[in-house]
DSSP file (Angstrom, degrees, kcal/mol; ACC not computed):
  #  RESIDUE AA STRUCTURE BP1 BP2  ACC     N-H-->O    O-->H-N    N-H-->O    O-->H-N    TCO  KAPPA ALPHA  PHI   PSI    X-CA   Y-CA   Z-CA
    1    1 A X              0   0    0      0, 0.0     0, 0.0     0, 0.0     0, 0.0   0.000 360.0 360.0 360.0 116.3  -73.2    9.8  -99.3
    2    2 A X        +     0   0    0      2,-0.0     2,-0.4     1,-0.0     0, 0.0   0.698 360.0  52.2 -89.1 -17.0  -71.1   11.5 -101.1
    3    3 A X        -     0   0    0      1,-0.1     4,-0.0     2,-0.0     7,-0.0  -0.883  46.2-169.8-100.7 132.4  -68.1    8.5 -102.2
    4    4 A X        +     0   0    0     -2,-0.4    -1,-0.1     2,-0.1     3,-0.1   0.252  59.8 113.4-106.7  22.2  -69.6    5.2 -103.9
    5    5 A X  S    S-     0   0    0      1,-0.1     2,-0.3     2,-0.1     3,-0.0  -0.019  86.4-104.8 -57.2-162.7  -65.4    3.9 -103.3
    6    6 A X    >>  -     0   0    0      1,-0.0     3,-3.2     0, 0.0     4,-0.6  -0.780  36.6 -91.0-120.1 177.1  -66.0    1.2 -100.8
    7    7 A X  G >4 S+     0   0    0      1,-0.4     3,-3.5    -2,-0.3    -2,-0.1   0.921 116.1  59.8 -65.7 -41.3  -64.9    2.2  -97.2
    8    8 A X  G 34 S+     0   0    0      1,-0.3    -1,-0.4    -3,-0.0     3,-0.0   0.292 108.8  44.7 -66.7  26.7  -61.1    0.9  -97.4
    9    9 A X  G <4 S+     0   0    0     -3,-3.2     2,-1.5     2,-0.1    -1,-0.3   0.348  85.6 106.2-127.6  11.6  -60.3    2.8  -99.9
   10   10 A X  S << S-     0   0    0     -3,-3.5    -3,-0.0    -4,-0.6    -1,-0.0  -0.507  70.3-120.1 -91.5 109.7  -61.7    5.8  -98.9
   11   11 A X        -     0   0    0     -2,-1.5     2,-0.3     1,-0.0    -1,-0.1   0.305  16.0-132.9 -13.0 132.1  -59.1    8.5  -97.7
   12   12 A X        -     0   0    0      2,-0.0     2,-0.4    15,-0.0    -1,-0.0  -0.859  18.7-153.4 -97.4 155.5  -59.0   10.2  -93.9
   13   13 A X        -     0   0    0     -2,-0.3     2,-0.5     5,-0.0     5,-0.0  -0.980   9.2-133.7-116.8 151.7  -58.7   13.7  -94.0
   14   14 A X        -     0   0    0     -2,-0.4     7,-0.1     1,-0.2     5,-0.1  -0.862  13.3-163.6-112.7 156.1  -57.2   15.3  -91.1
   15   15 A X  S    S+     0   0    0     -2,-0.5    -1,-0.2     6,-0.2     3,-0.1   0.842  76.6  29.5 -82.6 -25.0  -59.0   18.2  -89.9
   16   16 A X  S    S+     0   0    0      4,-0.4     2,-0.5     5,-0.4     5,-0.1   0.898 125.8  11.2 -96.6 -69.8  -56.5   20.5  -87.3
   17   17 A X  B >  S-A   20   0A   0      3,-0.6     3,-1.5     4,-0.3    -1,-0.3  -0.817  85.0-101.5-116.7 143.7  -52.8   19.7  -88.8
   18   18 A X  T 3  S+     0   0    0     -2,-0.5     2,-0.1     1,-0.2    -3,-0.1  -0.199 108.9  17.0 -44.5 155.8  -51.6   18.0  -92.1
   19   19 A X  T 3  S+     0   0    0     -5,-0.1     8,-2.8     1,-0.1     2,-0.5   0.269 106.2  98.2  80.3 -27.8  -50.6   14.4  -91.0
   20   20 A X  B <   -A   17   0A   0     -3,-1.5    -3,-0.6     6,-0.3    -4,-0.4  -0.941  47.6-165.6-134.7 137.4  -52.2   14.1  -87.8
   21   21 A X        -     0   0    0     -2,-0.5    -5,-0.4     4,-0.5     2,-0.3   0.838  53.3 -20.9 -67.7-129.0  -55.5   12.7  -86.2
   22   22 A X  S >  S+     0   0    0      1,-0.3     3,-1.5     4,-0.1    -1,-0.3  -0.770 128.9   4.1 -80.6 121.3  -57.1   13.0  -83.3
   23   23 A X  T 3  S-     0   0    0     -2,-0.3     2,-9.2     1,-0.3    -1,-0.3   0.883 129.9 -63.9  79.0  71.9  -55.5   14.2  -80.3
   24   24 A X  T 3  S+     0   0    0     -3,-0.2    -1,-0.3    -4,-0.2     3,-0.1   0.412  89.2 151.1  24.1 -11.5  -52.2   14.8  -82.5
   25   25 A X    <   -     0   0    0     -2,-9.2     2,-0.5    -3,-1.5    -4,-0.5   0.096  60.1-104.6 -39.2 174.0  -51.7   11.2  -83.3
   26   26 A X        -     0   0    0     -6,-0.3    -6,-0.3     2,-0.1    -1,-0.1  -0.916  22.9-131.5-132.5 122.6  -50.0   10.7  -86.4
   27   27 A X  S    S+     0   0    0     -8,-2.8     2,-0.5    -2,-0.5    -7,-0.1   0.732 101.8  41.4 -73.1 -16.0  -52.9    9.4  -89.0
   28   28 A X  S    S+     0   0    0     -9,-0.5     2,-0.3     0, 0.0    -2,-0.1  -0.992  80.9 178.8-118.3 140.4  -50.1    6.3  -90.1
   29   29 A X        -     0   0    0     -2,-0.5     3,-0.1     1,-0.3    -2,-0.0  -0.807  38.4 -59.0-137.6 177.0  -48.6    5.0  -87.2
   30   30 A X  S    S-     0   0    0     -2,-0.3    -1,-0.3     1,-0.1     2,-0.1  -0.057  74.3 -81.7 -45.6 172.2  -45.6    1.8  -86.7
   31   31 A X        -     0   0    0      2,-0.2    -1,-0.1     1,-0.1     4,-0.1  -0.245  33.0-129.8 -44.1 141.5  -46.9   -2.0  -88.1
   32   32 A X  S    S+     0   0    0     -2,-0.1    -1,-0.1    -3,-0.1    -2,-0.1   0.862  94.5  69.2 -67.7 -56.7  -49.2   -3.7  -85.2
   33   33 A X  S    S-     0   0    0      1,-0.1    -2,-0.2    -3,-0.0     3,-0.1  -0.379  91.6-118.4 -90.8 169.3  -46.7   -6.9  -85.9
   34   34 A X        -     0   0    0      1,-0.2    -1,-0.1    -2,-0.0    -2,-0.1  -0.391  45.9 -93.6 -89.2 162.3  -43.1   -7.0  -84.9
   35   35 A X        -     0   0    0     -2,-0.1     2,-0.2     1,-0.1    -1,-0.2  -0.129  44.5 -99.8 -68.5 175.3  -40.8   -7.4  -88.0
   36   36 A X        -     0   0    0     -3,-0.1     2,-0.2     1,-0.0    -1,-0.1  -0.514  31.3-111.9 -81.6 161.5  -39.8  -10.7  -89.0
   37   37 A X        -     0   0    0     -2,-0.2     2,-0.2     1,-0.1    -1,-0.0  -0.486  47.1 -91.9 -83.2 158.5  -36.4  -12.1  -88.2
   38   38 A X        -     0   0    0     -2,-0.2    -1,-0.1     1,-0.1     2,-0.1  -0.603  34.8-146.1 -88.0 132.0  -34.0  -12.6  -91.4
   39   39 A X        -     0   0    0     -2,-0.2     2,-0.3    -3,-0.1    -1,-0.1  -0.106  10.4-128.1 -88.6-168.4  -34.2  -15.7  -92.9
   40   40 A X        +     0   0    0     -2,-0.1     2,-0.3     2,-0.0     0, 0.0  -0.982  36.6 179.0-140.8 137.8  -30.8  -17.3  -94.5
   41   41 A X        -     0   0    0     -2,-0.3     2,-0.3     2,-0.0    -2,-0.0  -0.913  18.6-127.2-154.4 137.3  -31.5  -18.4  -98.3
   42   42 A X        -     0   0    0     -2,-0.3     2,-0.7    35,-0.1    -2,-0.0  -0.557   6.1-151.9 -62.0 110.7  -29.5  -19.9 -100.8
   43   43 A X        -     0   0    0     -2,-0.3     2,-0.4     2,-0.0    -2,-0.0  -0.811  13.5-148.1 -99.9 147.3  -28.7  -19.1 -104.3
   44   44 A X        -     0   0    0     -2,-0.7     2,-0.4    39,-0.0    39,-0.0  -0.913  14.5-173.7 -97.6 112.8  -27.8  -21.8 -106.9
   45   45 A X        -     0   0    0     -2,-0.4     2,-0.3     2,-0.0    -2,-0.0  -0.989  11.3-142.9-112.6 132.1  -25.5  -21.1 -109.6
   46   46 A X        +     0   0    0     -2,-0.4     2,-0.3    37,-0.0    -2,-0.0  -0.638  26.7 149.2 -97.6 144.2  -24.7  -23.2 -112.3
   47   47 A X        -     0   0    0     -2,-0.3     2,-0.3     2,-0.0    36,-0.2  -0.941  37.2-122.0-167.7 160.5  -21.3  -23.9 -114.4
   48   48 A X        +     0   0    0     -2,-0.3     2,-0.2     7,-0.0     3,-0.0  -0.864  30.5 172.0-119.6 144.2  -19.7  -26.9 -116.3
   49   49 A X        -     0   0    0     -2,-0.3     6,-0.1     9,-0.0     3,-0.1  -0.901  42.0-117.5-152.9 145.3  -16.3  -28.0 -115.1
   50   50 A X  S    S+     0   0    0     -2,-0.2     2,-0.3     1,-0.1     3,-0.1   0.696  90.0   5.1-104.7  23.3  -15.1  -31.0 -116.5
   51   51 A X  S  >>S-     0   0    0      1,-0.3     4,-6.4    -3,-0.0     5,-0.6  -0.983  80.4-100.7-159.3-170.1  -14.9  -33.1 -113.4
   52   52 A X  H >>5S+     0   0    0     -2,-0.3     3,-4.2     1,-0.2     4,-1.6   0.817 123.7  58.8 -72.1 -74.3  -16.0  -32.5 -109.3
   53   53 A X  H 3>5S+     0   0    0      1,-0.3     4,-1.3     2,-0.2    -1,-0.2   0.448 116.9  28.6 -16.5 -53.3  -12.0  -31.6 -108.7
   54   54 A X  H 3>5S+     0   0    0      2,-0.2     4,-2.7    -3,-0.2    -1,-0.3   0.682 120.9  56.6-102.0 -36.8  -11.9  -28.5 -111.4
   55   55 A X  H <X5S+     0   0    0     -4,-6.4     4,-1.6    -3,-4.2    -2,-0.2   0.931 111.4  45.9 -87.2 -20.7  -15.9  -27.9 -110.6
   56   56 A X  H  X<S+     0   0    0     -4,-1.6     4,-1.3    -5,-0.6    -2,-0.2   0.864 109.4  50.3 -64.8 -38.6  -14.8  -27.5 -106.8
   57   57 A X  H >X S+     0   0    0     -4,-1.3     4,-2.0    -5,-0.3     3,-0.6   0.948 111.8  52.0 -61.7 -52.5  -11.7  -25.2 -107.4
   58   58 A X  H >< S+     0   0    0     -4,-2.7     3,-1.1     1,-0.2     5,-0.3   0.957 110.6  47.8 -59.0 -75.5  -14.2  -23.2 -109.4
   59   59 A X  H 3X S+     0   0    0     -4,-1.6     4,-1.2     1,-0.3    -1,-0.2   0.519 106.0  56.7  34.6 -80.0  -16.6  -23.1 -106.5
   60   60 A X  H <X S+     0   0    0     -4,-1.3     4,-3.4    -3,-0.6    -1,-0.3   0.797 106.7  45.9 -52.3 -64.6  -14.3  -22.2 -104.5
   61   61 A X  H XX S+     0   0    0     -4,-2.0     3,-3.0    -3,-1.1     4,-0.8   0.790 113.9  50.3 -50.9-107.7  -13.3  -19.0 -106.6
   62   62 A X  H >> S+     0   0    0      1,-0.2     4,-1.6     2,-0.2     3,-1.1   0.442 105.9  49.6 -11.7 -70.2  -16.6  -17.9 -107.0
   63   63 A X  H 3X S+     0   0    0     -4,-1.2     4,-4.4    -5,-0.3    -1,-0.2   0.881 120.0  37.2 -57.6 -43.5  -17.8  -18.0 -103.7
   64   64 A X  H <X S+     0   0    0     -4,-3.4     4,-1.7    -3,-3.0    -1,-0.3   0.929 110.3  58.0 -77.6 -14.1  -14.7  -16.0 -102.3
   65   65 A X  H << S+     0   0    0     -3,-1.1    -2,-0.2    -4,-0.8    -1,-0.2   0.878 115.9  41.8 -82.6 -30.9  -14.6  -13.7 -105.5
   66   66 A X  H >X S+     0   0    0     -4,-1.6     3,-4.0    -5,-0.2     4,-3.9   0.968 111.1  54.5 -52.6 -52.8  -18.9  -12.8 -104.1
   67   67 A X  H 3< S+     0   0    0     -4,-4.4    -2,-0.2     1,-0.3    -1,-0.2   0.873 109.0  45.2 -57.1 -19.8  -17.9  -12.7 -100.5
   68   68 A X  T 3< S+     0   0    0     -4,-1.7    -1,-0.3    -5,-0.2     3,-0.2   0.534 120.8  41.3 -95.7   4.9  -15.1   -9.8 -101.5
   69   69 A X  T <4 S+     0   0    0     -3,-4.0     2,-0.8     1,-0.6    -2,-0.2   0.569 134.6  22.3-114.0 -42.3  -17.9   -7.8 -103.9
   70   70 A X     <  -     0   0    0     -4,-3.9    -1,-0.6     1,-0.1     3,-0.3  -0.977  66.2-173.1-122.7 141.8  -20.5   -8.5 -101.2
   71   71 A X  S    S+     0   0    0     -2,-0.8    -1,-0.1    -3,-0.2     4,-0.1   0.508  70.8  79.5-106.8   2.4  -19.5   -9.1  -97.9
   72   72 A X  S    S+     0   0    0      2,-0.1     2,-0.8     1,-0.0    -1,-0.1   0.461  75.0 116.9 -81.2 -16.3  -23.1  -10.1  -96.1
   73   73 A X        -     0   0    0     -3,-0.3     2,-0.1    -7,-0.1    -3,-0.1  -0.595  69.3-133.3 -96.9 125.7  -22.5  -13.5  -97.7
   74   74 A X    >   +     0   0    0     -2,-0.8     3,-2.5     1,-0.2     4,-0.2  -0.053  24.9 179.4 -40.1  99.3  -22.0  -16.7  -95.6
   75   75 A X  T 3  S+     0   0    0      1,-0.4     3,-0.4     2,-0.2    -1,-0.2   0.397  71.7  65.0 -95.7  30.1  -19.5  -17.8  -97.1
   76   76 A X  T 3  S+     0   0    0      1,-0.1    -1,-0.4    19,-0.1    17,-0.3   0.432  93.3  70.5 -86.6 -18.1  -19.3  -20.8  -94.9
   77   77 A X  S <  S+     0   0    0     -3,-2.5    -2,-0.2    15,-0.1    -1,-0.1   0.581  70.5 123.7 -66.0 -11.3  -22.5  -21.7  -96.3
   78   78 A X        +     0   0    0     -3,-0.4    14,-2.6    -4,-0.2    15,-0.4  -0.341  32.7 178.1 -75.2 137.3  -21.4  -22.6  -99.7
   79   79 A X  E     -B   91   0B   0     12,-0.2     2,-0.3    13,-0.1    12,-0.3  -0.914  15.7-150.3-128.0 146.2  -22.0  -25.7 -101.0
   80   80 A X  E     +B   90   0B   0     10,-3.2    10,-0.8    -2,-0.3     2,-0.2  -0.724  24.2 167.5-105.3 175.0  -21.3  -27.5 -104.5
   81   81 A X  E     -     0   0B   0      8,-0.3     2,-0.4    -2,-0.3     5,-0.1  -0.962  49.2 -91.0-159.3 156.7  -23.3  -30.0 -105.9
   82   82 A X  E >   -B   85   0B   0      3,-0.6     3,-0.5    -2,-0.2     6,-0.2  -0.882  49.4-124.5 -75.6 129.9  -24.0  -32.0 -109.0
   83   83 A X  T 3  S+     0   0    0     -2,-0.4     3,-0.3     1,-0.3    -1,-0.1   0.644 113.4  46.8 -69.1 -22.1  -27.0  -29.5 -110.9
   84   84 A X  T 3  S+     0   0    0      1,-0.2     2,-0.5    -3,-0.1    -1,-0.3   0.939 113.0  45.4-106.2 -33.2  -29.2  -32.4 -111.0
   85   85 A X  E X   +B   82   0B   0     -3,-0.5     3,-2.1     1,-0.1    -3,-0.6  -0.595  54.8 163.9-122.8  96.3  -28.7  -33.8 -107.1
   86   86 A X  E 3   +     0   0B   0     -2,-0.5     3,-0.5    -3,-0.3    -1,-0.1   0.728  68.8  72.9 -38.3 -49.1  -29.0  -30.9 -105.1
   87   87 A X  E 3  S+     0   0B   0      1,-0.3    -1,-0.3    -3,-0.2    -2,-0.0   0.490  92.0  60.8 -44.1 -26.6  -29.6  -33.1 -102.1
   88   88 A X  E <   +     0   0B   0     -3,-2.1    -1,-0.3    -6,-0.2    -6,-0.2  -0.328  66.9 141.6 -90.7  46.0  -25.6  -34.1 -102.3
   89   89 A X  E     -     0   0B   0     -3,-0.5     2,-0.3    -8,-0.1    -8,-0.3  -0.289  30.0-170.1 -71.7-173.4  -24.0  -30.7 -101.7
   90   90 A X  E     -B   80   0B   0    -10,-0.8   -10,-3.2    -9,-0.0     2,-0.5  -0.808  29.7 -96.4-172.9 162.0  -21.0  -31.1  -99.6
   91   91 A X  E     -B   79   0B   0     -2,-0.3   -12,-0.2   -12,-0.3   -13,-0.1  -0.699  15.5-147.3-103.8 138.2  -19.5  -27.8  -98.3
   92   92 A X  S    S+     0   0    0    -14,-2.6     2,-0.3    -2,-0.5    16,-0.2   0.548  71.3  51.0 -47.1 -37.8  -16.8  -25.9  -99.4
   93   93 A X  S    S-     0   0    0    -15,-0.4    14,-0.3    14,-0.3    11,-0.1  -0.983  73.8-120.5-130.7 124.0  -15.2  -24.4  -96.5
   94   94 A X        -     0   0    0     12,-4.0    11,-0.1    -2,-0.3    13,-0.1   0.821  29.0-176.8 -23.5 -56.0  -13.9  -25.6  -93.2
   95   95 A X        +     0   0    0      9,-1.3    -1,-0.2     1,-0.2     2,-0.1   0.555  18.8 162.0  28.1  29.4  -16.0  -23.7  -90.8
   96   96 A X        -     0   0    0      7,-0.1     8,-1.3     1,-0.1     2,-0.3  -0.455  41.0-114.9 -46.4 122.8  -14.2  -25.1  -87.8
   97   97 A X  B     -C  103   0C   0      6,-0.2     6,-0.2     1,-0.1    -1,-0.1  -0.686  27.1-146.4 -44.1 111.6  -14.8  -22.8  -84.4
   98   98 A X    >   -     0   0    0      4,-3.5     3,-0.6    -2,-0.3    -1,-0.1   0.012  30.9 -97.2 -82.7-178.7  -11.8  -21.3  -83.2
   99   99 A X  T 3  S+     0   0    0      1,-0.2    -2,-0.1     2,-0.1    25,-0.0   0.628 120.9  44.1 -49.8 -39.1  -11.3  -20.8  -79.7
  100  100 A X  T 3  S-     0   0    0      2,-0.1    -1,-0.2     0, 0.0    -2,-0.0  -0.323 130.7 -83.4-117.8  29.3  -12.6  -16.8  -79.3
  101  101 A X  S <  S+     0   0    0     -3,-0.6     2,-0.2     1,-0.2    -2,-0.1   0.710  88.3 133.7  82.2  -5.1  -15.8  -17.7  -81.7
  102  102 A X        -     0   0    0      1,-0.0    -4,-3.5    14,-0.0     2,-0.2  -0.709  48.8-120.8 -91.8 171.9  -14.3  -17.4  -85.2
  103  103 A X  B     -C   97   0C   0     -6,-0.2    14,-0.7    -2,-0.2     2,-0.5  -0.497  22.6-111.8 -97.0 164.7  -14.6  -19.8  -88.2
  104  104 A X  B     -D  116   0D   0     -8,-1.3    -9,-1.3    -2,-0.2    12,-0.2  -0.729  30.7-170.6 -84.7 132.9  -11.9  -21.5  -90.2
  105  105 A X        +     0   0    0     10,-1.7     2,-0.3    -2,-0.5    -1,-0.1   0.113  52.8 104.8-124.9  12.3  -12.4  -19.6  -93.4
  106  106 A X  S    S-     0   0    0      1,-0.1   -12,-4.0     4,-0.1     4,-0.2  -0.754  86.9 -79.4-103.9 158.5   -9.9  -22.2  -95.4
  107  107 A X        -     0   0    0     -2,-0.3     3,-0.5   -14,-0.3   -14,-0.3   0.026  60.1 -84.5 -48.7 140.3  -11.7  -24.9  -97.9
  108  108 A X  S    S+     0   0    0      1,-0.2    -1,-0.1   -16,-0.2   -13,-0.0  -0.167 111.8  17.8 -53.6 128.0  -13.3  -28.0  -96.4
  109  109 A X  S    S+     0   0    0      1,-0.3     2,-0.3    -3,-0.1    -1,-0.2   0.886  85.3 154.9  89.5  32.1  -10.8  -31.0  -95.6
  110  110 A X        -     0   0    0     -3,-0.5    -1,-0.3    -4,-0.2    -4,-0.1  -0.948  44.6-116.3 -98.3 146.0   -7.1  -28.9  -95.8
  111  111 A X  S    S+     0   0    0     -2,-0.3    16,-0.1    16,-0.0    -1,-0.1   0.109  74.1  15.5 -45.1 156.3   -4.4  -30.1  -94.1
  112  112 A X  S    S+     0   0    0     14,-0.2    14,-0.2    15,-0.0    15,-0.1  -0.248 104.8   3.7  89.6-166.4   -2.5  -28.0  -90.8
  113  113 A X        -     0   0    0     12,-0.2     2,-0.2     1,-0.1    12,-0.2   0.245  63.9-127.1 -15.8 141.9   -4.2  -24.8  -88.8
  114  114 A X  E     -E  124   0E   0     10,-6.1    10,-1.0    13,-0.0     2,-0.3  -0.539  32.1-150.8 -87.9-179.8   -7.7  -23.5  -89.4
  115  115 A X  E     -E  123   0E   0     -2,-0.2   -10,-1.7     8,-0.2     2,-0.4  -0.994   6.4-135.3-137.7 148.6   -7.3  -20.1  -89.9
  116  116 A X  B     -D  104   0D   0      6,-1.6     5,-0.2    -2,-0.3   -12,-0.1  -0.588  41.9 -85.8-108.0 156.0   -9.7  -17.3  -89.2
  117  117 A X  S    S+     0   0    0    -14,-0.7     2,-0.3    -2,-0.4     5,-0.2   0.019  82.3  61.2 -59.5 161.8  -10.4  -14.6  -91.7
  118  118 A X  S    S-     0   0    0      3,-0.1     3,-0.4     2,-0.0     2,-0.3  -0.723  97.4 -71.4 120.7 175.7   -8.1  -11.3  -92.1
  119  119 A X  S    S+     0   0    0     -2,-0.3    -2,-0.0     1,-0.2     0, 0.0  -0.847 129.1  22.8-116.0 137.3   -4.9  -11.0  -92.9
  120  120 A X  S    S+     0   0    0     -2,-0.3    -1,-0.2     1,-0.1     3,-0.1   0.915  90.5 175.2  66.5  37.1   -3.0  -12.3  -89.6
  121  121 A X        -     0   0    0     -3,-0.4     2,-0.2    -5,-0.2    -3,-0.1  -0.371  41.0 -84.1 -87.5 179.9   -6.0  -14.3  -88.6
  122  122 A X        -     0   0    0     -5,-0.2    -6,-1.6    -7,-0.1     2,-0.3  -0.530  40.2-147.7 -55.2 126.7   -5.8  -16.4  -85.6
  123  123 A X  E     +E  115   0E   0     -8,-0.2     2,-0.4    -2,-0.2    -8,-0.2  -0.673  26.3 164.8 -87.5 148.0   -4.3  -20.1  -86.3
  124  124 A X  E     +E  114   0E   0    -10,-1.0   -10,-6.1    -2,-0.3     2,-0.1  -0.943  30.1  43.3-152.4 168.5   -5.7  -23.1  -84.0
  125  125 A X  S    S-     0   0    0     -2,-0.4     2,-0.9   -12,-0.2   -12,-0.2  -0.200  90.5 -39.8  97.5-175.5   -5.6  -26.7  -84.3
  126  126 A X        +     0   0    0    -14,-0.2   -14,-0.2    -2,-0.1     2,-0.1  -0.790  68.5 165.5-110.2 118.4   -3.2  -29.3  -85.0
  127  127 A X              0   0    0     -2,-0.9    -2,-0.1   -15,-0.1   -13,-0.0  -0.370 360.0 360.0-124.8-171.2   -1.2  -28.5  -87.5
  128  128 A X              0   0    0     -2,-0.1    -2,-0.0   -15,-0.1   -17,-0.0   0.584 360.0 360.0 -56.2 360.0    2.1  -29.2  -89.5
């Protein structure tokens, strides 16, 4: 024996082409398991406002001022809370279902139309 490593660590060499096994196989090949599905997780950010009115308009900003720097966040997921009970978030954003499958993209609880995002989105509902 010429290695005292223990056997997982020991290197293959291949003999015929760099890269490849037996039979041409490829000495690394795909993952055995399929990938995982994408989870959805939540980041927490913290700020002082001095009441839920002023810390909800702020909220509010932030959360669209992320979605327009990254645009992969749900922004229909955002929720405020008080920093010490998480468990009372309350949502930010309508997210009312249009008709063709979009969401109402204006802050939770406004009067009129939803409206769906874009400039020109689609209006539904009952409104003014």
């Amino acid at each position: 024996m010429n290695d005292n490593r223990p056997p997982r660590w020991r290197q293959r060499r291949a003999v015929e082409t760099p890269g490849a096994g037996r039979a041409g196989r490829p000495l690394i090949g795909p993952p055995g398991r399929p990938a995982r599905p994408r989870r959805f997780f939540t980041v927490h950010l913290g700020f002082t406002a001095p009441g839920a009115a002023d810390a909800r308009e702020q909220a509010v900003a932030y959360a669209e001022a992320l979605s327009l720097l990254r645009p992969e966040l749900a922004l229909g997921a955002a929720a405020l809370s008080p920093a010490d009970a998480w468990h009372r978030a309350e949502r930010l954003f309508c997210g009312a279902v249009g008709p063709d499958g979009e969401r109402c993209v204006d802050v939770a609880d406004h009067p009129g139309f939803h409206h769906a995002p874009g400039l020109g989105g689609l209006g539904w509902g009952d409104g003014d």
